[in-house]
SEDREN-52177 format. One record per residue: residue in one letter; x, y negated, z negated of N, C-alpha, C in turn. Coordinates in steps of 0.02 Angstrom, whole numbers, plus 50000, padded with zeros to 5 digits. Atoms other than C-alpha are relative to their C-alpha. Example, Ala and Ser with C-alpha at 12.3 -4.5 7.8 and 13.67 -1.06 7.14 Angstrom:
A500455005950000506155022549610500454994050000S499585005950003506845005349643499614994549963
END
This chain:
X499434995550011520885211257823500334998749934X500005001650081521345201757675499635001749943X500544996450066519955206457565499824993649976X500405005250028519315188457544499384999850039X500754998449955517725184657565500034992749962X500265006450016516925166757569499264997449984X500625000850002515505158157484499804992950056X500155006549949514815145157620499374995749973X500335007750015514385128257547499404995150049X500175003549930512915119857653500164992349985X500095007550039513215100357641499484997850070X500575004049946511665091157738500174994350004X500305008549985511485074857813500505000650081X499694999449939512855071257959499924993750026X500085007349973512835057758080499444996549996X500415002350035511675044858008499494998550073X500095004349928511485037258197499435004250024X500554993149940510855054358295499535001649941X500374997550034509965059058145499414994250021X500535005149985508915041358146499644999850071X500264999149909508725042558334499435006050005X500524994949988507605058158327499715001849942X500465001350075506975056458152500064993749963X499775006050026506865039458108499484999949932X499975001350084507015036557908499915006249963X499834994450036507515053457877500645001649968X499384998850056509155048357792499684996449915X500065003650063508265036857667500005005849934X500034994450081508395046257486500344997049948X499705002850102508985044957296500265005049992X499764993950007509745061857302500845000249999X499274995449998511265071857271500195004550030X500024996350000511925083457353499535002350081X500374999849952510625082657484499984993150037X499975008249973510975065357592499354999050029X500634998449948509005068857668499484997649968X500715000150046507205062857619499695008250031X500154995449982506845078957598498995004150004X500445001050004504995077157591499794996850094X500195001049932505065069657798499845007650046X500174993449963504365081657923500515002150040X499224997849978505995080558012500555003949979X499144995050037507335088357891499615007650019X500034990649989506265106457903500215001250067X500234996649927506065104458094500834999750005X499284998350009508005101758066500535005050004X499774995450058508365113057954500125007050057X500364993649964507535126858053500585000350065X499645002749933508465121958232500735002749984X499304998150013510135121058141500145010249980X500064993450013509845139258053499885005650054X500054995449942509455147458217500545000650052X499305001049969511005142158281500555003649974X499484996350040512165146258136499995006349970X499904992250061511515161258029500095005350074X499924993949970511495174058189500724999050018X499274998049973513445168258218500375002349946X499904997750071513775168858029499945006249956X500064993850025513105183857995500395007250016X499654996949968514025194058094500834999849971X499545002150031515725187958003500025003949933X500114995250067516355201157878500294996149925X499905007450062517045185357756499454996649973X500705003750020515325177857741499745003749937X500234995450072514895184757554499424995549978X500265003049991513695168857519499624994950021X500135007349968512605154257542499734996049955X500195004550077512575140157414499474993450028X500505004449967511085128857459500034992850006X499945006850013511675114657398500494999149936X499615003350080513115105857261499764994849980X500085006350048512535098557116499544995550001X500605005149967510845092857185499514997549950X500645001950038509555080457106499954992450003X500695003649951508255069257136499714994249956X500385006650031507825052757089499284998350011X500615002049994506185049557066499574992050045X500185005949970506315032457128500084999750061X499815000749899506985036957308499375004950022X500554996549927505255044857347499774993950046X499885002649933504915040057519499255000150019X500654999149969503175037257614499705007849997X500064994449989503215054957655499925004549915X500084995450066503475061757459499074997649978X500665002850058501735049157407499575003150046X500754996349970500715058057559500065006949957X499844992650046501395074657481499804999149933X500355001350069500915069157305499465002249988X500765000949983499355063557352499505004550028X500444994649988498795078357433499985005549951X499874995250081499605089657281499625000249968X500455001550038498515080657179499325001850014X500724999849980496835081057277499975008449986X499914992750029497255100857280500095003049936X499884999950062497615100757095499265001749973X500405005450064496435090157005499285002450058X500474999149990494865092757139499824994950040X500185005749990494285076357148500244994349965X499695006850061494915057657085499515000449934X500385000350106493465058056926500505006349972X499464993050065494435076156881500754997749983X499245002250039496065067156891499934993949946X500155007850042495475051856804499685002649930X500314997550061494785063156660500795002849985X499294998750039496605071956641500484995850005X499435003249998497585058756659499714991749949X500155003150014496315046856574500444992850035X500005007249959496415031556696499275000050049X500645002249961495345023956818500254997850059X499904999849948496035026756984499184999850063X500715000849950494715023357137500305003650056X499954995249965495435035657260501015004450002X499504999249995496995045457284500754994550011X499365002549961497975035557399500114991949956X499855006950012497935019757262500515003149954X499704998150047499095031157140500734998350043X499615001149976500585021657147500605003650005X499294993949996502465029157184500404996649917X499965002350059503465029657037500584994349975X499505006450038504865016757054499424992249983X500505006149995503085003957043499745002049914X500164997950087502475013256862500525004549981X499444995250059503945017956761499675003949951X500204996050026503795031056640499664996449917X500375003850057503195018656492499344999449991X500645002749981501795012056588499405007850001X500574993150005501015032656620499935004249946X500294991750044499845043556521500275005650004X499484991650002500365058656472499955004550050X500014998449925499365066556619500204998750037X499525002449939500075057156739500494999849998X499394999049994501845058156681500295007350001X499984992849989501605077956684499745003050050X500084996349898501085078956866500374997150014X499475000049976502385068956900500415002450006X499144996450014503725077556844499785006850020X500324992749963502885094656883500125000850055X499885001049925502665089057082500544997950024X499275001649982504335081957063500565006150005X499624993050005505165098357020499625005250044X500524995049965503785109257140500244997250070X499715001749922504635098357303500495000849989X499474996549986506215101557260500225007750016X500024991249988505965120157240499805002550061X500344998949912504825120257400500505000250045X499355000049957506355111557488500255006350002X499394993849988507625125757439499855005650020X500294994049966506425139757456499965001250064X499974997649914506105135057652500965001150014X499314999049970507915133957674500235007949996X499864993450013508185151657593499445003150051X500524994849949506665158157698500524998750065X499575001149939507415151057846500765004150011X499494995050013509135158857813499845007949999X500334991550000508235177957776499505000250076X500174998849928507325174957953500625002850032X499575001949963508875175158025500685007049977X499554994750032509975186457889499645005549953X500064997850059508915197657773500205002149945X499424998650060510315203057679500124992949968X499685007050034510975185357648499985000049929X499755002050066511715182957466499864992449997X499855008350025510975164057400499944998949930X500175003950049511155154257275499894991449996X499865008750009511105134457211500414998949964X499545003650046512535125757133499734997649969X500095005750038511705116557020500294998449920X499525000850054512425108256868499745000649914X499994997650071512545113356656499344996449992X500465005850029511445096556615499105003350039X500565000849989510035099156728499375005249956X500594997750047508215106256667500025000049941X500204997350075508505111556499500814993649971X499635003950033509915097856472499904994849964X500375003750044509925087556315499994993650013X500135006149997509895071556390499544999150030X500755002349962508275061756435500154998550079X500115003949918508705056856620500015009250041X499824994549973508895078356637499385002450048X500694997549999506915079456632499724998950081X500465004549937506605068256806500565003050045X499495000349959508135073756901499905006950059X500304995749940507035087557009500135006949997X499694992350029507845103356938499835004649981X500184995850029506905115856889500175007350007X499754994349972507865132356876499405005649991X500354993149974506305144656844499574998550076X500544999549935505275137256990500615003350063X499294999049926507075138257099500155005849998X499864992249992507355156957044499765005050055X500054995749951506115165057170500475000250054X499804998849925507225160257320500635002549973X499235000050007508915163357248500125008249990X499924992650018509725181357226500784999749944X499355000650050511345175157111499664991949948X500335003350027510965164356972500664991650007X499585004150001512305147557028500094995049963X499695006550034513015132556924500694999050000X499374999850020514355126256855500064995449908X500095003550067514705123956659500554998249969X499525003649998515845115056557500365001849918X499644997350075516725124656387500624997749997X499235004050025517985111256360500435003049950X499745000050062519195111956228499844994549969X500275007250037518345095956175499145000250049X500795002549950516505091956206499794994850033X500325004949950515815083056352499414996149970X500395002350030514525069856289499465001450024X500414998949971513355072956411499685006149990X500244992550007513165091256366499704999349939X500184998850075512815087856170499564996649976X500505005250030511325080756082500284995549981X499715007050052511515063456022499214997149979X500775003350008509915056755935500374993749949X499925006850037509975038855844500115003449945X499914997450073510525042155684499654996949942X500634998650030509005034455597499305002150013X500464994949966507985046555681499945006549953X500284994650044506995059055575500385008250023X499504993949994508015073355658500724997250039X499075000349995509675065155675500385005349984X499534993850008510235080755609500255004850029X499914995049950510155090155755500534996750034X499314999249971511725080855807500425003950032X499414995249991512955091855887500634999549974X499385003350054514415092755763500365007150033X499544994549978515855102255852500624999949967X499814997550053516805101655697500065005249993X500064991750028516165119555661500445003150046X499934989849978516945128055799500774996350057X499505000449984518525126755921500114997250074X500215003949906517835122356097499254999650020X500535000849986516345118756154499625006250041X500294992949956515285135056202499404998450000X500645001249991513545130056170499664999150072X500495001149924512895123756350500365005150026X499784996749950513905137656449499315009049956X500384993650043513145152956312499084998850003X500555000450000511355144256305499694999450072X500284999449932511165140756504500145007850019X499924995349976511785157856543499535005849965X500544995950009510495166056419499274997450036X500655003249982509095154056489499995004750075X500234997249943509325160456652500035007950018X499914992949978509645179256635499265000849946X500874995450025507665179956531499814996050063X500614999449949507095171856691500355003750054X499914994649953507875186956789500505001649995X499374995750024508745198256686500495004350039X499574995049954509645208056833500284995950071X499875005249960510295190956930500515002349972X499105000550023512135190556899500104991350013X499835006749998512845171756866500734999150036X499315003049972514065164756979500074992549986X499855006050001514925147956911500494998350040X499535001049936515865141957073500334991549974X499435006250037516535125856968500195000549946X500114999450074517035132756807500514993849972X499685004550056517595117256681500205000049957X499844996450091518195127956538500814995249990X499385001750003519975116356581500184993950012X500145009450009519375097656620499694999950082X500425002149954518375088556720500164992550011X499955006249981518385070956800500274995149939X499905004150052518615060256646500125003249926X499734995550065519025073956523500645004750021X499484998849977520745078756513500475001149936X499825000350059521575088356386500655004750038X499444999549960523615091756436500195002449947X499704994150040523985103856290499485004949960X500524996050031522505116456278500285004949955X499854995750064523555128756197499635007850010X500134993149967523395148956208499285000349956X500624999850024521715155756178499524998850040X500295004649967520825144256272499385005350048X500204995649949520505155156425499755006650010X500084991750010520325171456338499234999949985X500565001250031518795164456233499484998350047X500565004049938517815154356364499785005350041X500154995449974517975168756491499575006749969X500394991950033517345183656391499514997349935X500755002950035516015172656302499285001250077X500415001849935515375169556493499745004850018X500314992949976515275187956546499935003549941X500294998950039514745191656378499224998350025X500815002849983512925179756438499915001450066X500194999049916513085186956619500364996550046X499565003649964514515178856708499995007850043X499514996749967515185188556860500434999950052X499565002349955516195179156959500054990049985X499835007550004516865161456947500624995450030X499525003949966518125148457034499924995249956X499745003450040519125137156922500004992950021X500005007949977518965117556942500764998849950X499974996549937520085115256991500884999050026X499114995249988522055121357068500104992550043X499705006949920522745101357143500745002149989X499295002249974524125097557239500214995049992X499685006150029525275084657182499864993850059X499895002149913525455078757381499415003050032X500534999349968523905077657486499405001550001X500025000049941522705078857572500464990050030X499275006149947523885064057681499464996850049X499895003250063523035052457660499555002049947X500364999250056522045053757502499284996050023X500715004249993520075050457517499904994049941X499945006350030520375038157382500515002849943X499304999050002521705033657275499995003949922X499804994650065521105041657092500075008950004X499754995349983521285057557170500785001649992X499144998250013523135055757152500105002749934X499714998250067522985055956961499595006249976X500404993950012521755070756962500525006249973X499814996150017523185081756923500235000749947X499745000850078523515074956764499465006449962X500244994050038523245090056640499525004650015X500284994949963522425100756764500355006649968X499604993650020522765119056747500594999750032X499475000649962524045116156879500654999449973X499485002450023525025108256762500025002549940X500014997350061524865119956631500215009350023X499834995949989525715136056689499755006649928X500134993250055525305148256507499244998950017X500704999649979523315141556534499835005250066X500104997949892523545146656733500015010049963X499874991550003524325165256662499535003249973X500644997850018522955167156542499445002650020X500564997849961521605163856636500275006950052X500034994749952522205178056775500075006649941X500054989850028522635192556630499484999449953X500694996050034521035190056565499655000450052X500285000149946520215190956723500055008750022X499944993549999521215205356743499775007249942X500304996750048520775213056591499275001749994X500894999849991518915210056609499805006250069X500164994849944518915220456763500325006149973X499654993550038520085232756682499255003849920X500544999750047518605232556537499264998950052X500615000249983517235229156671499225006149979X500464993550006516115247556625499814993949910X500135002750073516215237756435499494994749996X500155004849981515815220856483499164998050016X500374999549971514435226756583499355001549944X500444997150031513745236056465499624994549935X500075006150024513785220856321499554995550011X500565003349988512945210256420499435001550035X500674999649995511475218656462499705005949962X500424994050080510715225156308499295002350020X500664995049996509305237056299499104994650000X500635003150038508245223856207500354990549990X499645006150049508255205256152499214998249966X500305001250052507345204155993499594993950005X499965006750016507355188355974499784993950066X499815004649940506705173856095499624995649982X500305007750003506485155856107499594996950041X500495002649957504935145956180500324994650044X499725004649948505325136056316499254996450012X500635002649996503855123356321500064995850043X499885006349954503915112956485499604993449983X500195007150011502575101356454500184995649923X499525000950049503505098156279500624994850041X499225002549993505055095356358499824994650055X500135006249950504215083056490499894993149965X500395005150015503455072156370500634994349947X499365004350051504985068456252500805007249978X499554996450040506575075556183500075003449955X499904996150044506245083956035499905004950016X500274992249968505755100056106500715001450010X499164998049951507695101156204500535000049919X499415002450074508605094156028499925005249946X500124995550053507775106555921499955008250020X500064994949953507845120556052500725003449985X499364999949995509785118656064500335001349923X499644997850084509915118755875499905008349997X500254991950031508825134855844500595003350043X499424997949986510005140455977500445004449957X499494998550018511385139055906500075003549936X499914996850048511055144955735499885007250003X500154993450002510305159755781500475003650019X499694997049942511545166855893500705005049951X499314996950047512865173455755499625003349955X500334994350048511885187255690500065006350025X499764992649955512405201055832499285002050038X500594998549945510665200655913499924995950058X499935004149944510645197156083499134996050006X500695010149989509425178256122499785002050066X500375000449934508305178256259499334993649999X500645006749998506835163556298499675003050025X500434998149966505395164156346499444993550026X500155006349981504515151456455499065001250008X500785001049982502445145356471499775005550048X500044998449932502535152156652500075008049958X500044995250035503085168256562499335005249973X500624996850026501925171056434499454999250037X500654998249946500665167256578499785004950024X500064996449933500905177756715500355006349966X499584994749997501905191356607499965002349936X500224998950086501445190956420500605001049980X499484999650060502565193856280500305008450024X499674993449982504005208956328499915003649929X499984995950063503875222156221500515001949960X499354998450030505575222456166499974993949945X500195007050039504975204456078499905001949940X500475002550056504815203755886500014994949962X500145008050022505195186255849500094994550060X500145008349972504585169155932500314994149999X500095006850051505405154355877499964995050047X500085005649965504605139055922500154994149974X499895007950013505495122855931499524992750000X500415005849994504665106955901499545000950079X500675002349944503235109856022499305000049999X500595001650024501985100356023499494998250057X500385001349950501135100356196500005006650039X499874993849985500795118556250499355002250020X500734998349962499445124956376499635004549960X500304999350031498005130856323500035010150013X499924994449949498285148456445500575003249934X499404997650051500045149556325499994999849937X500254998550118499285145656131499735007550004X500404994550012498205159156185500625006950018X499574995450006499595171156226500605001849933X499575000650083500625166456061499585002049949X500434999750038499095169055958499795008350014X499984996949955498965186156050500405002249977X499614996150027500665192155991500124999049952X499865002550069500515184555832499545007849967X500274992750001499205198255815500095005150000X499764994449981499955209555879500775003249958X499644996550025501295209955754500564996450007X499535004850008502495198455829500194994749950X499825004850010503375186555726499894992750027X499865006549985503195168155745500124995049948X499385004450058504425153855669500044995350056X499785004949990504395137155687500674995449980X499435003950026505805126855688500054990750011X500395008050007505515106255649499534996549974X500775004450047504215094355604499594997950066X500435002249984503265094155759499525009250015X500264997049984501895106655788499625001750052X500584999749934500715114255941499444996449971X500545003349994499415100455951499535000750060X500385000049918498805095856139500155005150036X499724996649916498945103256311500454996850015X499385003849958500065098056452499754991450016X500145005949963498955083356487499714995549936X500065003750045498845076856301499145001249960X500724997150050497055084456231500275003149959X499904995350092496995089856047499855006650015X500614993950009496585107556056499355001949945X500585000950066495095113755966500385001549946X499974996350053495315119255777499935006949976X500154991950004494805137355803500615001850058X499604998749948496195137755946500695001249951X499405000750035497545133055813500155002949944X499964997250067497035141155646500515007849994X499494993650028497935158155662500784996550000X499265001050003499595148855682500134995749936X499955006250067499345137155500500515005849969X499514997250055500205151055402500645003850044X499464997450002501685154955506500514995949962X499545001950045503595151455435500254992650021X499715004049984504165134855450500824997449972X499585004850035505905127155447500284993150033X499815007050002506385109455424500835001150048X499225004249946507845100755545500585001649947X499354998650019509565107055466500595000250036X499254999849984511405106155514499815010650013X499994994249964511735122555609500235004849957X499584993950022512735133455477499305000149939X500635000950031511085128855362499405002850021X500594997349966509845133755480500275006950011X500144994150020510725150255509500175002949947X500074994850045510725155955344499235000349993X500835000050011508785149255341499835005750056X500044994449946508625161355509500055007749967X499764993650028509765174355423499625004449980X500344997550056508455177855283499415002650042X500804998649958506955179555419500155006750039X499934995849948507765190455539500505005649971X499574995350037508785201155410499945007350022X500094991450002507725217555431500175000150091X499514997649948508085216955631500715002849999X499585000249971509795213355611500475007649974X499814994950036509825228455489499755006750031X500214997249960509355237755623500665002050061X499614999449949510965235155718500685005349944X499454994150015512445250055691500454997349948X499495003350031513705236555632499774993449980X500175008150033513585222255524500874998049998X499025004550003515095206955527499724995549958X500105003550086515045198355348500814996450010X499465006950018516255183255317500375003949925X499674998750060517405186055134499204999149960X500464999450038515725180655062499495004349991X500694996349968514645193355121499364998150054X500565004749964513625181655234500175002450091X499815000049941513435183755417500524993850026X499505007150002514875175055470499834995950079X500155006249944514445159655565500674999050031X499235002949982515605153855711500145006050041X499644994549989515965173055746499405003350045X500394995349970515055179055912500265008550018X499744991350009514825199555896499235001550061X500374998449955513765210856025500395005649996X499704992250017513925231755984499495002050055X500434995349970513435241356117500395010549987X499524990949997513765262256148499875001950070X499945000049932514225266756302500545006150005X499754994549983514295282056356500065007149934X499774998850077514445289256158500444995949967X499615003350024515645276156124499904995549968X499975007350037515605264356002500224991750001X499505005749964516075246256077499654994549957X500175004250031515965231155976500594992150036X499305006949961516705211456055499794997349926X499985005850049516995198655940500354995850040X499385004649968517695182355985499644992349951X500215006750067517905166555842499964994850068X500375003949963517035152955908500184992049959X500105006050048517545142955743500754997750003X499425006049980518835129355725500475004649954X499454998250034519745141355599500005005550000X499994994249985520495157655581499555004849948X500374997150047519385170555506500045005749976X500024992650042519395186855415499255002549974X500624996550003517775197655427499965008849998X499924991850008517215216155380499375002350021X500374995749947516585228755491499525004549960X500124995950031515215237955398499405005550039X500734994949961513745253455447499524997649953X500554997750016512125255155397500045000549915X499955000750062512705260455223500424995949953X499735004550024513745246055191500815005549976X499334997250005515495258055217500384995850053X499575003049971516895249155287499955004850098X499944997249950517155253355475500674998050031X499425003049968518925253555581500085001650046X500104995249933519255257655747500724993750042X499365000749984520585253355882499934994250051X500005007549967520735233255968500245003850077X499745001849914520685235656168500384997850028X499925004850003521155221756183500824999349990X499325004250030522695215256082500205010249974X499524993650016523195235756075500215001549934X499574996750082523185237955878499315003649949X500484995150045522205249855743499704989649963X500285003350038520885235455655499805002849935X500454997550054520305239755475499374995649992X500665001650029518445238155428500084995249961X500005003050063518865231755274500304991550003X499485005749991519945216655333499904999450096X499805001049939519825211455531500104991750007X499405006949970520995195455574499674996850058X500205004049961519995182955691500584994950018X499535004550007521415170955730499534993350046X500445004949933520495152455832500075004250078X500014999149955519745157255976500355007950014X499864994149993520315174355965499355006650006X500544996149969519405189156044500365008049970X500044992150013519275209155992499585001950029X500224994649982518725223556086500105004349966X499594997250034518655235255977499455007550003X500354994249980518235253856010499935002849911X499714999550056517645259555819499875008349983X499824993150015517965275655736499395004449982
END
């Protein structure tokens, strides 16, 4: 009668006791999120039991709007359990064939399956490249398995059912090395889901965990993340939310923890206006459409407190920031007041432009993720909407035709199924641009490819590791005639695409709609031009005032809608 509606959180595990009693050593695990070895034959027969119970009372309930599978889940490699190494072990025999076929891709000298040890016994030092790329493969292929029966199980029961997974900014494609093992894989997890879930973190200061850090006498130390350039941290919320709308452009993203205002050990108690306007209408700019704020405390209670740093959790919460709190709701409101705009914005006709996503790359080492996150970012301030494109992709789906540039980050381990699809639209006309100093060499399992496999790719463009406002002017020059393709160009005082300044022109309806929103640490002044390089002006949505072409006023973190003339 209220008009709320609830998303329903599952949390697993429960009494450790009754659980052991009729599944004994089906709590053991390394997990998050999931208290279960979820690899025992017990949690499905569980699973299943419980779901036949709850979804036919649940469903029926006109508040029930979702079902989140799990918060924040992931998977230590070291808590596999008896049950994950029979599962391995049969993975493998089904894989590979026979032990000589695994012992040829993994180059070892195993004498039958069942001697391949688990992996808290061979750390990742001790394995070949084969074998550290079925690990991590079968490691991310049981977690997905997991969530998928759970979602089947749930659609027995509801076919309608709305799911998703909470899972968090860092995992899969996050730039830190412990992201790779932690069981996450959001394209394998996409079939079961119907909303695309997380939760990301557009501080007003950057989280460390979100930002490259490479040694700094490291041949691409440069790919640093220097948030110098810009005013809050947007990168991981703008790059996870394009990653997952090219693996299913017509998902909608729900972030049910948004962090745009602090998080556990980040805590900033004078964000200052702006803040809320920017973050939000960056988000449903990349496909946001719904989100819950981390998070609204109470000074007093719960009575007693589950422990006692909970008390100070309210330090510089939004709670305690009443103009942040107002913000966030009249842009909320505004966005829905603008929703037909919004809508339209973020889902463009086309995306030009897309980045390789190379898993067995990103399994084997970091440079693939560090140089991924750069190209990113440079590219992204040119007004063409980014899209990726993953192995699995160009497999099963080839290159979209809306595609005319590639760019591939440092990857240098790329199936043999996917050279041949890059080589394929290279042909065909596509663009391809490297970005780094490593190139496609091997497969996933560390073979050179041949020399006739690799020769059409010797003369594409290469560029060297640069600081981000460097790399996109190096971008700029490549992708010029696209971007001269778009209605409106946004030029800095110098004439340069102005870095810092995300733009996205759609027409809607006959209308001319253009966002902007500065991204950079300072205020900017940029001019609106057409096709023939004539000024353009038209009237701010938004902040309710006539803009001139010739002159438009970015103030930090400031946003325009601007309908133009």
């Amino acid at each position: 009668a209220l008009g709320i509606k609830v998303d329903i959180m599952l949390r697993w595990g429960g009494n450790e006791t009754t659980l052991e009693k009729f599944w004994p050593g089906i709590t053991r695990h390394a997990n998050n999120g999931v208290p279960l070895d979820i690899d025992h034959p017990g949690t499905r027969e569980l699973i299943s039991q419980v779901m036949e119970e709850l979804i036919p009372v649940i469903r029926e309930e006109p508040a029930a709007l979702s079902w989140d599978l799990a918060n924040e889940p992931f998977f230590n490699m070291d808590g596999w359990t008896v049950h994950s190494m029979r599962a391995y072990q049969a993975w493998l025999a089904k894989r590979h064939g026979s032990i000589a076929s695994l012992n040829k891709a993994w180059s070892t000298n195993y004498e039958t399956f069942g001697q391949i040890p688990p992996p808290k016994d061979k750390p990742r030092q001790n394995c070949t490249i084969g074998e550290w790329y079925d690990r991590v493969t079968f490691h991310n292929q049981r977690t997905a398995s997991f969530f998928a029966f759970i979602a089947a199980e749930i659609r027995r029961h509801d076919p309608d059912a709305v799911i998703h997974i909470k899972g968090q900014d860092n995992n899969s494609l996050g730039p830190k090395s412990w992201a790779v093992t932690d069981g996450i894989d959001r394209e394998m997890m996409t079939p079961s889901i119907d909303l695309h879930g997380l939760d990301t973190r557009p501080l007003p200061v950057t989280e460390p965990r979100m930002a490259v850090v490479i040694d700094q006498d490291a041949d691409n130390a440069i790919l640093n993340y220097d948030d110098s350039h810009y005013g809050f941290h947007w990168l991981g919320q703008s790059f996870l939310y394009d990653y997952l709308t090219s693996l299913e452009p017509n998902r909608p993203v729900v972030d049910l923890e948004y962090h745009a205002f602090s998080i556990n050990p980040i805590r900033v108690p004078d964000i200052g206006p702006g803040h809320a306007r920017a973050t939000l209408w960056m988000a449903h700019l990349h496909g946001l459409v719904g989100n819950m704020v981390w998070y609204w405390h109470r000074r007093y209670g719960p009575d007693p407190f589950p422990a006692d740093y909970f008390k100070w959790w309210i330090y510089a919460s939004i709670s305690t920031q009443p103009i942040v709190a107002a913000e966030y709701f009249q842009t909320m409101m505004r966005l829905n007041m603008f929703a037909d705009e919004i809508t339209a914005l973020a889902n463009p006709p086309a995306r030009s432009i897309r980045l390789f996503v190379s898993k067995p790359s990103y399994i084997q080492n970091q440079d693939h993720i560090a140089a991924l996150h750069r190209a990113y970012e440079a590219v992204c301030f040119h007004g063409l909407p980014i899209g990726f494109v993953t192995e699995d992709i160009l497999i099963n789906s080839g290159i979209s035709d809306d595609t005319k540039m590639v760019i591939i980050p440092d990857a240098q381990y790329v199936s043999a199924q996917a050279l041949a699809v890059l080589r394929q639209a290279k042909s065909a006309g596509v663009q391809l641009l490297r970005v780094g100093q490593k190139s496609i060499t091997y497969d996933e399992y560390g073979f050179a490819h041949p020399d006739e496999a690799l020769a059409s790719l010797e003369d594409i463009p290469v560029l060297d590791y640069a600081s981000a406002p460097d790399l996109d002017m190096q971008i700029g020059s490549l992708i010029q005639p696209l971007a001269d393709q778009l209605p409106i160009a946004v030029k800095d005082s110098d004439g340069q695409s102005a870095f810092g300044v995300m733009r996205r022109y759609t027409n809607l309806d006959g209308r001319s709609i253009l966002l902007l929103v500065n991204l950079s640490a300072d205020a900017v002044d940029v001019r609106l031009t057409n096709r023939r390089g004539k000024a353009v002006s038209g009237y701010d949505l938004l902040n309710m005032e006539t803009v001139q072409g010739d002159a438009t006023h970015l103030p930090v973190k400031g946003v325009r809608l601007i309908e133009l003339y």
